[in-house]
C-alpha positions as CSV (number, residue, x, y, z in Angstrom):
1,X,128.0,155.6,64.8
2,X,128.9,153.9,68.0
3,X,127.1,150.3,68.7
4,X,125.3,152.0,71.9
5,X,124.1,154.9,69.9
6,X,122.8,152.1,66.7
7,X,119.3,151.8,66.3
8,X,118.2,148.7,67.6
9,X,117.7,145.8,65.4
10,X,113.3,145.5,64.2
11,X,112.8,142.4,66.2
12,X,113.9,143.7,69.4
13,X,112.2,146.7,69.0
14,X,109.7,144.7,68.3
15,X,109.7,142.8,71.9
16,X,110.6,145.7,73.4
17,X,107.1,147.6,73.3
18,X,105.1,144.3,73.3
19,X,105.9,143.4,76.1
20,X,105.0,145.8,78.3
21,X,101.1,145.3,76.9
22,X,101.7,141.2,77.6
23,X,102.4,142.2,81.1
24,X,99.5,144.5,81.2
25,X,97.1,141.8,79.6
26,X,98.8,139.3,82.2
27,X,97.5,141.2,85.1
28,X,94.3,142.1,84.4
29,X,93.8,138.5,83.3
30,X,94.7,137.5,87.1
31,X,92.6,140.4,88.1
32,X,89.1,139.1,85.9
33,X,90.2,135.6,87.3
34,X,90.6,136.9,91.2
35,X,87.0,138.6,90.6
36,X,85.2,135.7,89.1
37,X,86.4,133.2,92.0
38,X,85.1,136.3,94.5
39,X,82.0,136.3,92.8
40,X,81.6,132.4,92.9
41,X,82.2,131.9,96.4
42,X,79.9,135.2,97.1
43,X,76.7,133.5,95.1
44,X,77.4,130.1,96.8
45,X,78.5,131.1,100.2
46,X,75.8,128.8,101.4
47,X,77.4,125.6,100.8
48,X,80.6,127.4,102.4
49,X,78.6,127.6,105.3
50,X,78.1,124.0,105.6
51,X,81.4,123.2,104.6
52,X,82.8,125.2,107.1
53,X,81.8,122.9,110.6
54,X,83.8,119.9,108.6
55,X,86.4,122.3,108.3
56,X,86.7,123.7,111.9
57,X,86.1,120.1,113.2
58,X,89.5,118.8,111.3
59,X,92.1,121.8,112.6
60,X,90.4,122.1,115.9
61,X,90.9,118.0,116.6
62,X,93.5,117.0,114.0
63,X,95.6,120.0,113.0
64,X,96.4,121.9,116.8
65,X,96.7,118.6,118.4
66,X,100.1,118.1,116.4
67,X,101.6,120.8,118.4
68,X,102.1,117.8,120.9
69,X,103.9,115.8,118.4
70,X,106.9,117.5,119.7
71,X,107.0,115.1,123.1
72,X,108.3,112.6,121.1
73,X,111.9,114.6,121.1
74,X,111.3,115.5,124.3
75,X,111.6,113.6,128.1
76,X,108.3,115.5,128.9
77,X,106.9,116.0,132.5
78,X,104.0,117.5,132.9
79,X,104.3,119.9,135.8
80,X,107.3,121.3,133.3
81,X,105.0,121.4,130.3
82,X,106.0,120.9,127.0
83,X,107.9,123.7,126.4
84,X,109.8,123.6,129.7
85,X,110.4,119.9,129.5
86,X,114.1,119.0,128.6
87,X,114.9,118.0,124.7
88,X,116.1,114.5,124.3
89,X,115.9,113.9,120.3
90,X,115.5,110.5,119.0
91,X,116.2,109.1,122.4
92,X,112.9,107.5,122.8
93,X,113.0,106.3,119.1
94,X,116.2,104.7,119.6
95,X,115.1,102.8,123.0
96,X,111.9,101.2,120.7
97,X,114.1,100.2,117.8
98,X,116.2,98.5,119.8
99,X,113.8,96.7,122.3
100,X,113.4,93.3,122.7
101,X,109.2,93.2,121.6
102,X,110.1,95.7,118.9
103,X,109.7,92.9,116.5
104,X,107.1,91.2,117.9
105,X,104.7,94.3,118.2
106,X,105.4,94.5,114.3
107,X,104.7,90.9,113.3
108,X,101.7,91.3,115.1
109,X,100.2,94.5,114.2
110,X,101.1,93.7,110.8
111,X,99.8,89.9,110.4
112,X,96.7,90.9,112.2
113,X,95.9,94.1,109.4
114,X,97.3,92.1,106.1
115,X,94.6,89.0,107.5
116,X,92.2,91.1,107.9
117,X,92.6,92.8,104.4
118,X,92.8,89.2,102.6
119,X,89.6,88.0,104.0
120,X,88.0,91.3,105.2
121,X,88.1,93.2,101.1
122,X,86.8,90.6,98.6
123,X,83.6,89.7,100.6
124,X,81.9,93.6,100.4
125,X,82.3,92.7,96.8
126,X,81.0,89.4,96.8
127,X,78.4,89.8,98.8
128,X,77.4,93.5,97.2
129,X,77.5,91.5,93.4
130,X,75.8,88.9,94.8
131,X,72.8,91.2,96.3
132,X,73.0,93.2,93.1
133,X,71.8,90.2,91.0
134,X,68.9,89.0,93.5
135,X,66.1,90.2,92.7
136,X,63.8,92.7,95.2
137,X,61.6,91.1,97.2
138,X,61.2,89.8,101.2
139,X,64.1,87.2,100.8
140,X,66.7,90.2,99.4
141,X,65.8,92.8,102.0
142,X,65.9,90.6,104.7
143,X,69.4,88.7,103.7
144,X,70.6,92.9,103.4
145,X,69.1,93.6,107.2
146,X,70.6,90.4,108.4
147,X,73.9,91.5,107.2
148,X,73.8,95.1,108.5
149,X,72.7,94.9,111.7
150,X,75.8,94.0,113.4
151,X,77.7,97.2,112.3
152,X,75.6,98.8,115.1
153,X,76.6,96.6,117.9
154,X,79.0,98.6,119.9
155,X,82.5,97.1,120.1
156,X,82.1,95.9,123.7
157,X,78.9,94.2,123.5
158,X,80.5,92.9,120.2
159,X,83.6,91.7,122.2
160,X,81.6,90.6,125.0
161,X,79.4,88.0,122.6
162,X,82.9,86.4,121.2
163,X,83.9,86.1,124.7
164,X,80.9,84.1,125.3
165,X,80.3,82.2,122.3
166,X,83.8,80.9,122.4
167,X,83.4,80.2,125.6
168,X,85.5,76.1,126.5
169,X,82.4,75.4,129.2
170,X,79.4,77.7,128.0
171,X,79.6,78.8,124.3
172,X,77.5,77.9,121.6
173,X,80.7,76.9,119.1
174,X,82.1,75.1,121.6
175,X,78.6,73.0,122.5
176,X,78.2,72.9,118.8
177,X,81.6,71.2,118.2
178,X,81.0,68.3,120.8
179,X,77.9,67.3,119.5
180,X,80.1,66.5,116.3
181,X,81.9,64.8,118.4
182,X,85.1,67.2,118.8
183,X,87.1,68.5,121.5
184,X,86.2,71.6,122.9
185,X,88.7,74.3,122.0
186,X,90.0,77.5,124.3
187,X,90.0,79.9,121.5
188,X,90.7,83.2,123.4
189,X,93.5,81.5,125.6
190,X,95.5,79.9,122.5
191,X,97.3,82.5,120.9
192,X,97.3,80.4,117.6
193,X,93.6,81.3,117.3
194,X,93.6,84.9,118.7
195,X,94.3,86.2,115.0
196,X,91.5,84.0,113.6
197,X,88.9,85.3,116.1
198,X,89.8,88.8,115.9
199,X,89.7,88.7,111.8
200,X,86.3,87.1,111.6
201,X,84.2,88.8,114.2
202,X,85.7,91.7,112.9
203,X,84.5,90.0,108.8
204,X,81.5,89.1,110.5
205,X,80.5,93.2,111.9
206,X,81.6,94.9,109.0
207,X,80.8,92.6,105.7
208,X,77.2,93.7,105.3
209,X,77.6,97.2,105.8
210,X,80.6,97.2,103.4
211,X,78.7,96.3,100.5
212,X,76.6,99.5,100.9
213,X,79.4,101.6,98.9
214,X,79.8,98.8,96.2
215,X,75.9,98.7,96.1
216,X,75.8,102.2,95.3
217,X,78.8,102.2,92.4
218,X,76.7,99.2,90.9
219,X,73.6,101.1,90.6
220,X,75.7,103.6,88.4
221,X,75.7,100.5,85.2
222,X,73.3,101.4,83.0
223,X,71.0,98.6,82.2
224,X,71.4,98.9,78.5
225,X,74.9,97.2,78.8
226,X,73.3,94.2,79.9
227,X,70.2,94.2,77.6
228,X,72.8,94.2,74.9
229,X,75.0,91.6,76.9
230,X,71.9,89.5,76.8
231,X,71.2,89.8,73.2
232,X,74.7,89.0,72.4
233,X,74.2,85.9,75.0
234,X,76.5,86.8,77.6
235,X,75.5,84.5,80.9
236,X,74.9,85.9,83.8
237,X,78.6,85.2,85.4
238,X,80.0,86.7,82.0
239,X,78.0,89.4,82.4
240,X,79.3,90.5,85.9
241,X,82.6,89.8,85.0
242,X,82.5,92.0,82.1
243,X,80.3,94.9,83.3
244,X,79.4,94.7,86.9
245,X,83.2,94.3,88.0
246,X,84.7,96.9,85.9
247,X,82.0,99.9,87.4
248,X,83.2,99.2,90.8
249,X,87.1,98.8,90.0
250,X,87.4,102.6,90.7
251,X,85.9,102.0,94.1
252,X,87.5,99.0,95.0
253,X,91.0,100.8,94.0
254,X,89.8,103.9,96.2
255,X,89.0,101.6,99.3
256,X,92.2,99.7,99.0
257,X,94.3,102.4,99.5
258,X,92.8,103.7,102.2
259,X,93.0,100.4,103.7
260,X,96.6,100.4,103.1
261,X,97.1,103.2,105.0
262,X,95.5,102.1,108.1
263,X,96.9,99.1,107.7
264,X,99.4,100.0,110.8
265,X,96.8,101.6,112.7
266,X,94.5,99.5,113.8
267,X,91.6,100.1,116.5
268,X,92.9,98.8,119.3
269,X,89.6,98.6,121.7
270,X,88.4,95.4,120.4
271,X,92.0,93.6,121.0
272,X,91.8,95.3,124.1
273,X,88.7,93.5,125.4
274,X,90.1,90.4,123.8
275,X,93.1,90.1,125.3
276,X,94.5,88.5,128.3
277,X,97.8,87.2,129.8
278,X,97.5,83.6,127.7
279,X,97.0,85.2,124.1
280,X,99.5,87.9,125.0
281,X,101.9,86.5,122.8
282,X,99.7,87.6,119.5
283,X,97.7,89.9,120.4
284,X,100.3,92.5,121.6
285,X,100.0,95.3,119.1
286,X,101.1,99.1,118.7
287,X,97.9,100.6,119.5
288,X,97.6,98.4,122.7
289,X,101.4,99.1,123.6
290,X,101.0,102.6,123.1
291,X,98.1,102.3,125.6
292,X,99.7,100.5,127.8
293,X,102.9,102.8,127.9
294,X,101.1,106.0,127.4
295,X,98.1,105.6,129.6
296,X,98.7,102.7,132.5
297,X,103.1,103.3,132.9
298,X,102.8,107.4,132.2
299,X,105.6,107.3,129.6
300,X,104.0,110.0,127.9
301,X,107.3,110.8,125.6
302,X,108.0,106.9,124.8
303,X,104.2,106.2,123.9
304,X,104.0,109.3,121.8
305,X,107.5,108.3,119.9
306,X,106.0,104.8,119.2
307,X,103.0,106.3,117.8
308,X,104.0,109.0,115.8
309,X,106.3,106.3,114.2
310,X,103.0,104.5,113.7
311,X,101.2,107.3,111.7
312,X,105.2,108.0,109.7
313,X,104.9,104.3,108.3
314,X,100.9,104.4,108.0
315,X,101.6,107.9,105.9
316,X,104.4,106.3,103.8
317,X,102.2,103.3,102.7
318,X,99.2,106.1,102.2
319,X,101.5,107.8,99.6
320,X,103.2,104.9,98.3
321,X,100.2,102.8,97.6
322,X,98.5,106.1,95.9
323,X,100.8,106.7,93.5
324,X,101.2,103.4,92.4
325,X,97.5,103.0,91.9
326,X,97.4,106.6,89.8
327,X,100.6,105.3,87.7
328,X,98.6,101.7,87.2
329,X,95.2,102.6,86.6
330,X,94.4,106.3,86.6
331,X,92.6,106.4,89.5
332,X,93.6,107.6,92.9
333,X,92.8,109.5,96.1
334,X,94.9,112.8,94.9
């Protein structure tokens, strides 16, 4: 008997009329699984609903506005439109890199963010652990008011009451500082101090209603952990340390990550109303150049290169600082 015409071996046999019924069972797994996701999103198409502005809001003003990114590679005009307008490459890329304030607009923009994330981070926490151990009463709600209140200032009005407090001949911290005998200071025309004053009225706006998130995480500890803390005579600083600080350590990881990646994108309105031609020197960002080229000198294809290189880096440090935090402590944004 020839090999073709040998029976075939019991194994392969075997295989060879199971696996038709694996495939079989394979799809009408896929098929059961297909129906039941149907049938979920059919019995809660209610909260589809109201997921559904959310979505709609984020392609409408995020997703179909990035069919301009292509500008950047282009030296757009716009009675050419974007399409017609000619294709230059990395042209405007390659005139940023090598510009004189290239460096400059970086050390700014990032000595202005990492400032503001070494004093701007810790003091939500602070301030929320502190709050968390006071007790309630008229003293804790009205230290929590106090605090809040200035988120809702709008950023002018916010900008315009720095201008005026720091004031040489009419603001209070100058007036303040003479009667201790001190020379008044020009605070917004130094560029020394322009960092300083942008980092703490910015501390000073968004502290209080920082905290509400960590407040939130720290009504998560159940009390029993410090009852038995207690009874095991933990103090009260132990007792934070040991309980209160780890519950919120998922948050504070969460929040820090997303402050890395805006730490290149900065709103620029409030440097905007702060700046002038004497603090010029350190108060020159990205988002204020971008402005300035974009909007004021109609460089619409330089402006857009600079920025979408803003949003490559901000994404880069997004990603990088993610997947560090999900290697290092299992928690992370995806």
């Amino acid at each position: 008997m020839s090999p073709a015409n040998s029976p075939l071996p019991k194994e392969d046999s075997y295989v060879q009329h199971t696996q038709p019924i694996r495939n079989q069972d394979s799809v009408k797994k896929k098929k059961t699984r297909k129906k039941g996701k149907n049938r979920k999103i059919l019995q809660n198409w209610q909260l589809y609903i109201f997921v559904l502005p959310a979505f709609l809001y984020f392609i409408i003003f995020h997703y179909v506005p990035m069919y301009g990114v292509q500008i950047a590679f282009k030296d757009f005009i716009p009675t050419l439109g974007i399409w017609g307008s000619e294709w230059v490459g990395l042209e405007h890329f390659t005139r940023f890199f090598e510009s004189y304030y290239f460096w400059d607009l970086i050390k700014n923009t990032l000595g202005i963010s990492i400032y503001e994330l070494i004093v701007g981070f810790p003091l939500p926490i602070i301030l929320a652990l502190a709050l968390n151990e006071a007790k309630d009463g008229l003293y804790k709600r009205t230290v929590q008011t106090v605090t809040y209140a200035p988120h809702f200032i709008s950023v002018v009005v916010m900008a315009g009451m720095v201008i005026a407090f720091l004031s040489p001949a009419t603001g209070i911290i100058n007036h303040g500082m003479q009667l201790l005998g001190l020379e008044p200071v020009a605070f917004l025309s130094e560029p020394e101090w322009f960092k300083t004053v942008y980092v703490f009225s910015g501390v000073w706006q968004s502290t209080g209603w920082g905290t509400i998130i960590y407040l939130a995480a720290l009504s998560g500890v159940d009390p029993q952990h410090h009852e038995a803390a207690i009874v095991d005579g933990a103090s009260r600083l132990q007792r934070i340390w040991h309980i209160n600080i780890p519950a919120i350590v998922p948050t504070m990881i969460i929040l820090l990550i997303m402050n890395m990646g805006n730490i290149m994108a900065m709103g620029f309105e409030k440097i905007l109303l702060l700046q002038n031609p004497l603090n010029l020197e350190s108060s020159n960002v990205i988002a204020t150049f971008v402005y300035q080229a974009g909007l004021l000198d109609a460089q619409y294809s330089f402006a857009a290169a600079v920025g979408l290189f803003n949003a490559v880096i901000n994404a880069i440090l997004l990603i990088t600082v993610n997947h560090i935090a999900r290697k290092t402590s299992e928690t992370s944004l995806w």
